[in-house]
C-alpha positions, 0 to 999 in steps of 0.5 A: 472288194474281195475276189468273190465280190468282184467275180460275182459283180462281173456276172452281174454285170454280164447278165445285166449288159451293164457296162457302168457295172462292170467298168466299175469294178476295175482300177482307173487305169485297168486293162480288158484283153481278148487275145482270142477273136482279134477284138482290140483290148480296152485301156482304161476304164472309161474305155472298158465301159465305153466298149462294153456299151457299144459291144453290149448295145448293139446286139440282140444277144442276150445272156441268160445265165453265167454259170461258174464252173470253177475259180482257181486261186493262183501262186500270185495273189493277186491272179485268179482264174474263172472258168465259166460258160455262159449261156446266150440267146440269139435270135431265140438260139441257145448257145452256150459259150465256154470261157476263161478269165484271168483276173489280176485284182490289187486293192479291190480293184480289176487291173488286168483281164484276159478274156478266153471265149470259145472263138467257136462258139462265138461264130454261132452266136454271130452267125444266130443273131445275123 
């Protein structure tokens, strides 16, 4: 899969809240990140989508829609970076969630996340769902 694909695959996955969709998209041995909001990073990719499916299943907040603001093409080519804002409801509150991925792909595959969400955001999201 190409870069696009897999950016496409991953909002996908996103609005679907399907956890089979995205951990598909990342290497067996890929790692998922949150170095913001003290969420435990996810190893592996069984973990990822062992992860998503709880976070995902276990809210009733729900993405609507995920809209790309831009994708950088680094020095490495391998690292992209995705900014994005998600729009969310919780509750029937519409929140929109700024964010940042970076994305390491090798061989079609995700190895490497960092995901940057807006730790503000997320609290009114929290916060909305109750």
């Amino acid at each position: 899969m190409g870069i696009e694909e897999i950016v496409t695959g991953y909002h996908a996955a996103m609005l679907h809240k399907s956890a089979d969709e995205l951990a598909d998209l990342y290497a067996e041995d890929g790692l998922h990140e949150f170095p913001f909001g003290g969420l435990a990073a996810y190893e592996g990719r069984e973990e990822i989508r062992a992860g998503y499916r709880r976070m995902w299943g276990a809210t009733g907040i729900e993405a609507k829609e995920v809209r790309r603001i831009a994708l950088h093409r680094t020095d490495d080519p391998e690292v992209v970076v995705v900014e994005q804002d998600t729009l969310v409801t919780a509750n029937e509150r519409s929140i929109t969630v700024p964010s940042l991925l970076v994305l390491r792909i090798r061989n079609g595959r995700i190895i490497h996340t960092r995901d940057y969400m807006d730790t503000s955001a997320i609290a009114q999201v929290r916060a909305a769902a109750g």
